[in-house]
Each structure stands twice: as structure tokens, then as C-alpha cells.
C-alpha positions in Angstrom: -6.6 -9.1 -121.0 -9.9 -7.9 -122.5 -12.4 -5.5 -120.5 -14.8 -8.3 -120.2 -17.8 -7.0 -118.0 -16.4 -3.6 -116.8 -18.4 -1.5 -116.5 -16.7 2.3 -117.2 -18.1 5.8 -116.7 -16.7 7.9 -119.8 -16.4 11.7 -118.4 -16.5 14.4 -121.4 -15.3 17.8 -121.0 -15.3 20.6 -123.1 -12.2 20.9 -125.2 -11.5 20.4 -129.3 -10.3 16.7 -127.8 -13.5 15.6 -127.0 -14.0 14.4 -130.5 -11.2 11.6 -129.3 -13.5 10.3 -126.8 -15.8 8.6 -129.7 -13.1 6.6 -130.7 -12.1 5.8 -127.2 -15.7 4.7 -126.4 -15.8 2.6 -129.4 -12.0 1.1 -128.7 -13.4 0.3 -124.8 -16.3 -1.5 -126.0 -14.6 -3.5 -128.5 -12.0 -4.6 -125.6 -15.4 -5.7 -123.6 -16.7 -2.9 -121.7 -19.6 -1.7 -121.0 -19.6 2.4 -121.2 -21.7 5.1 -119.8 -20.9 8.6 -120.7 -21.1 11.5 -118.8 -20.6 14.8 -120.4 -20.5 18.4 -119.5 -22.7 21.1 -121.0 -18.9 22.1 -123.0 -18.9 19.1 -123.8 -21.9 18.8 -126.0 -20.6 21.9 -127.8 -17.3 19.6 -129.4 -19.2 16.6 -129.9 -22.7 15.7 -130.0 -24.5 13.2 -127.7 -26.4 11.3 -130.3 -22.8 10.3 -131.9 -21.7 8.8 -128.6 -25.0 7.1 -127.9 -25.1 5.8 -131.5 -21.6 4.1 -130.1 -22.1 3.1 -127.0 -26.2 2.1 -127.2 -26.8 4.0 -124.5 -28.1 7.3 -123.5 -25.5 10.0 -123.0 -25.9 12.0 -119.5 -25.1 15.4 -119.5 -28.0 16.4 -116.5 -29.4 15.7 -113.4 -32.8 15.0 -115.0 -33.9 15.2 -118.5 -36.1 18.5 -119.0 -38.7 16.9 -121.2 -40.4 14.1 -119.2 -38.3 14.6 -115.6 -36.3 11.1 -115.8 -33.7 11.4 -113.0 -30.1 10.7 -113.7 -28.3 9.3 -110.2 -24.7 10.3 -110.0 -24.8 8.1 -106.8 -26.2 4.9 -109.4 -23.1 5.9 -111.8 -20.6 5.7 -109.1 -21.4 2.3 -107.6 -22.0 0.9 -111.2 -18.8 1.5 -112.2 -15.4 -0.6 -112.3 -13.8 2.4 -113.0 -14.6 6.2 -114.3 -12.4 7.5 -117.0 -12.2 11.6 -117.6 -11.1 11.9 -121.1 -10.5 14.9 -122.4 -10.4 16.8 -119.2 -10.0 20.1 -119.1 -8.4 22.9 -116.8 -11.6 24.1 -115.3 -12.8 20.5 -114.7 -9.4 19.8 -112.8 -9.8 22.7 -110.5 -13.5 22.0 -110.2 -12.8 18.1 -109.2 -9.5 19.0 -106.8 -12.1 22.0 -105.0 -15.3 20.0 -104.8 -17.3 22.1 -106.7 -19.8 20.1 -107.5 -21.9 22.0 -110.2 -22.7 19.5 -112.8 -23.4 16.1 -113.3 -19.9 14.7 -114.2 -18.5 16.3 -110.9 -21.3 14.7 -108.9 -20.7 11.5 -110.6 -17.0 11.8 -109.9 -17.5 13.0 -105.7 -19.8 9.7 -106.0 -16.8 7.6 -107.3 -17.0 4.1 -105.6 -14.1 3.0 -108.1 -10.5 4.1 -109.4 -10.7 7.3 -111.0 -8.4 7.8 -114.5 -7.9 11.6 -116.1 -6.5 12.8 -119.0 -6.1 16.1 -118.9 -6.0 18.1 -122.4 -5.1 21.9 -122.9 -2.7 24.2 -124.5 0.3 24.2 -123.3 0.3 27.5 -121.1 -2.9 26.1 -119.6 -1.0 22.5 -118.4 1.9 24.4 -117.7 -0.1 27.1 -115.4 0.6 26.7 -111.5 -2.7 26.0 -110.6 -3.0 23.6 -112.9 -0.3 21.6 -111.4 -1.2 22.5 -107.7 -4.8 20.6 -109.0 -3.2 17.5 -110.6 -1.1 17.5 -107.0 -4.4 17.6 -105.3 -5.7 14.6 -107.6 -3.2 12.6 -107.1 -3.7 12.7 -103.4 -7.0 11.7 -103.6 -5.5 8.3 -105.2 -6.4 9.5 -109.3 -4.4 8.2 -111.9 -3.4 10.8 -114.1 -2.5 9.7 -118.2 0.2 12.4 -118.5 -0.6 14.2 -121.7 1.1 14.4 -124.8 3.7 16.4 -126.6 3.0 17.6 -130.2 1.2 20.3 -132.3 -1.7 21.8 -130.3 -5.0 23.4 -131.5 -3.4 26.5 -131.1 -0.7 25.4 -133.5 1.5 26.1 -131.4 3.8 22.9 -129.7 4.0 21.4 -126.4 2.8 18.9 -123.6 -1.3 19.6 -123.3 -2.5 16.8 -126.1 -4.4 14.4 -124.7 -3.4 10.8 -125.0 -4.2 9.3 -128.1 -7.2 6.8 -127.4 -5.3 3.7 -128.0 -2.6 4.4 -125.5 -5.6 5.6 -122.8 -7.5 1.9 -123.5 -3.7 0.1 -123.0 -3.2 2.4 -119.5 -6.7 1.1 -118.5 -6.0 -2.8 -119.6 -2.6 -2.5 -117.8 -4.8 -1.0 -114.9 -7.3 -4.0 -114.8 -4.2 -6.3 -115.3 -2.3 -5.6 -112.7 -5.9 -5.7 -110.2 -6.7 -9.2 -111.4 -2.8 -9.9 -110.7 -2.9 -8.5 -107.2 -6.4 -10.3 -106.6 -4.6 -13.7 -107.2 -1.7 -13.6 -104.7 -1.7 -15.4 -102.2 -0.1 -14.1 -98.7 
């Protein structure tokens, strides 16, 4: 199955895996989608927005408004445009901020406003993923019906090896086709 007219919010956090999320945008759009991204001040600091937009032909949104002529950004627009939001990298002090509601920036707000399935893929050093309140938070996603894409097992940008990679892109677009496959199976049962 292709992406054909989804429509996907793409969530940046700040972490070193944020320079992923270019090729995932590019990878999503090529399977059909259409992608907005949302990124956090961090964010901006691993990867800049005029690559993404240059990628996705479309303003990235890091704010509420934009400072220079006052255009307003709706969070509550994002989250009943979507078909699904997508929170890739994502980092520790995201997942605590998303399972606590604290909603202090624009990807959070976007992500409370959520009308659609939400995927995260977590990405941090392997102390961080392994840290109890990290798990207690993915525990707390997961009860609020989030998918989480497990991350991976390799060399860190520590150097040092373990679970905390995030998903390499093509195995995050084949979670998200499987995703919209199985929907689109679901839809066409008959009971």
C-alpha cells in the first residue's frame, strides 16, 4: 500500500537523530503523503527548518505564531488535518512532557490536539531509555493508545552501545504502511 492522501504531522525533537527525520520526510512523501512538520525549539538546533521545508514544500512549524508578521499556527488545525502524527526522534524530556501534559510548546499542543493515531520513536542514550521514568512515561503512552517504534540496538552518539537509536527511517515508513494497512483491512470487513 502507498500513503496516497495521508496526510501526516512529522514531530521533531531535539536529539543528534533529528537529522534522520529529513530522510524520513522525504521516504513518507515518496510513499504518497502529504507531511507537515512540527519541531521543537531543540529541534532547530540538529537540523535546520529550511532543509525540511525545502523537502516537504511546506513551512516548518516550530511556534504558535510567527514573530515577524503574527501568522497563527493552530495546533487544533494540525490535529484534525492529520491521518496520523508521527514523533520521530523523540526525546526523553518530550516523553515526560507528552505522558504529564505539559503543554509548553507547539508540538505538545499539536500532540494534546491529536484527532488521529499517534506513532513515537523514542531516541536517547542508552541510560536515558533505560531510566525508570522513562519507562514509567512510555507505560503512560501506551495507555493513552500511542504506538511506540521500540528503538534500536547499536553504537550510540555517545559511542557507547545499547537500545536508545532511533529506528532507521525505512523501518519507521514500513511500521506506518503496515499501520495504514491493517486500517484499510479492518475498514473492509464485513460483520
Amino acid at each position: 500500500m502507498t500513503l496516497k492522501d495521508k496526510h501526516i504531522v512529522l514531530g521533531i525533537t531535539g536529539s543528534i537523530a533529528a537529522y534522520k527525520a529529513a530522510s524520513l520526510a522525504r521516504l513518507l512523501i515518496k510513499a504518497g503523503a502529504e507531511v507537515q512538520i512540527v519541531i521543537t525549539p531543540a529541534g532547530k538546533e540538529f537540523i535546520t527548518p529550511v532543509t525540511l521545508s525545502a523537502l516537504t514544500g511546506k513551512p516548518v512549524v516550530s511556534e504558535f505564531f510567527t514573530a515577524n508578521d503574527g501568522t497563527w499556527h493552530s495546533h487544533v488545525d494540525l490535529g484534525q488535518w492529520a491521518d496520523l502524527m508521527l514523533i520521530a526522534p523523540a526525546t526523553a524530556s518530550t516523553l515526560g512532557k507528552m505522558a504529564n501534559g505539559v503543554a509548553d510548546n507547539m508540538l505538545i499542543t499539536t500532540y494534546m490536539s491529536m484527532k488521529a493515531p499517534v506513532m513515537i520513536a523514542p531516541a536517547m542514550d542508552l541510560d536515558m531509555f533505560a531510566h525508570p521514568a522513562t519507562t514509567r512515561n512510555l507505560e503512560v503512552l501506551r495507555s493513552y493508545g500511542n504506538i511506540i517504534i521500540e528503538p534500536a540496538a547499536g553504537e550510540l552518539a555517545s559511542h557507547l552501545i545499547g537500545k536508545g537509536r532511533m529506528e532507521e527511517p525505512e523501518k519507521i515508513l514500513s511500521t506506518v504502511e503496515d499501520f495504514f494497512n491493517q486500517q484499510e483491512t479492518l475498514s473492509k470487513k464485513k460483520y
